[in-house]
N, C-alpha and C positions, 0 to 999 in steps of 0.2 A: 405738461400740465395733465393732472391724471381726469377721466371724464367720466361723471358721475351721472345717472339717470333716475332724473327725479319729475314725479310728476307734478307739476304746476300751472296755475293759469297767468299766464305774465301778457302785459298790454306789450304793444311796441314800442311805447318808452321804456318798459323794463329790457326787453329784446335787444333794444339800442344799448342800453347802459352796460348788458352785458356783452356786447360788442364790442365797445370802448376799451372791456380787460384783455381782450385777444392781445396774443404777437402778433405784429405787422404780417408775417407768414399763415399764419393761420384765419387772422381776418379776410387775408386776401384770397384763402381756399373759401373760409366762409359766404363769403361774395359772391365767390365765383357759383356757389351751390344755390344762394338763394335769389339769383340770378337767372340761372337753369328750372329753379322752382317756377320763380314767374312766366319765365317762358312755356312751359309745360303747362302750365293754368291757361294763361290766354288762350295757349291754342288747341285746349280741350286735352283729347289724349293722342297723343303723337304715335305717327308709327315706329314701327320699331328703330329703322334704319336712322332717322330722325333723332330719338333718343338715343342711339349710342352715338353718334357722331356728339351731342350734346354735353356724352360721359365726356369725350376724348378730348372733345373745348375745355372742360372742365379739370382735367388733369391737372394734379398739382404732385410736387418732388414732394416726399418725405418730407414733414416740420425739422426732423435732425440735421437732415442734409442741406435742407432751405439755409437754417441756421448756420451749419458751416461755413456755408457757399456766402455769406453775408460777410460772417468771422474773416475770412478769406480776402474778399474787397475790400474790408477796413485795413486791413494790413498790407494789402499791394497799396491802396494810396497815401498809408504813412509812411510808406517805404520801410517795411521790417518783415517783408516775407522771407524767407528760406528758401532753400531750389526746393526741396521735400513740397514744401507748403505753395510752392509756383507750380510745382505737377500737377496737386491734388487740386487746385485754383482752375486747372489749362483743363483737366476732366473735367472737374464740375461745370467747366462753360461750352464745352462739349455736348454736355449731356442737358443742361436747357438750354442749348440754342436746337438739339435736336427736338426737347420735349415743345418749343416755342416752333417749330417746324411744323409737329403733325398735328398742333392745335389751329395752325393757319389752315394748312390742309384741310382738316376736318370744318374749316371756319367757310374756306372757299365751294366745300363739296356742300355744304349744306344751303349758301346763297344761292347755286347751281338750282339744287332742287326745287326750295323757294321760288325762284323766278325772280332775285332782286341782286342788288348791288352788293359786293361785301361790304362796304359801309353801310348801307342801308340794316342790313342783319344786323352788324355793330351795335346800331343804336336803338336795335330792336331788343336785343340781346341784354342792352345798357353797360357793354363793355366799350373800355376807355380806345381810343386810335392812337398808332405812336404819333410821336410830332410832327415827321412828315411826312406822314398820312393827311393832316389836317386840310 
């Protein structure tokens, strides 16, 4: 989607509505940013170390590769991958279970500093816990 910069004044039901048009991948980087925003408002201005660990929570793959790596799982569970298309599947889960690594990392070093629980940050944060985390 190409991205165009225009200046407007939109309430947040317009904000939301243009939400609603994101790709599932991109809304969820979206999230994850104005997510980060909120957090960096609450708690004034962060220090530095603080905000970059906040980038590295934030890290999202390429929207292309997102997208692949989606393309990818629909077709390992209808059963029509290729060995080619099993390789490029077996990397792509490679590389976000690592990119899902140093966001935990970055997730646990930052509760550290906080002084709180990494759930506690979670739900500071307003990011979701896996299932058995709950």
């Amino acid at each position: 989607m190409p991205v165009v910069q225009v200046e407007a004044r939109l309430s947040p039901a317009d904000l939301l509505r243009a939400a609603e048009q994101l790709e599932p991948e991109e809304l969820d980087s979206f999230t994850r940013s104005v997510v980060a925003l909120r957090a960096a408002r609450s708690a004034g201005v962060l220090p530095e170390d603080e905000a970059d660990l906040l980038l590295r929570i934030n890290e999202t793959p390429d929207a292309g590769a997102a997208r692949r790596y989606v393309q990818l799982i629909k077709r390992r569970r209808a059963e029509t991958l290729t060995p080619e298309e099993l390789a490029e599947l077996l990397a792509f889960t490679g590389q976000m279970e690592a990119l899902d690594a140093r966001r935990l990392e970055a997730l646990a070093e930052l509760a550290q500093k906080r002084g709180i629980t990494l759930r506690a940050l979670m739900q500071q944060l307003g990011l979701n816990q896996p299932r058995g985390a709950r």
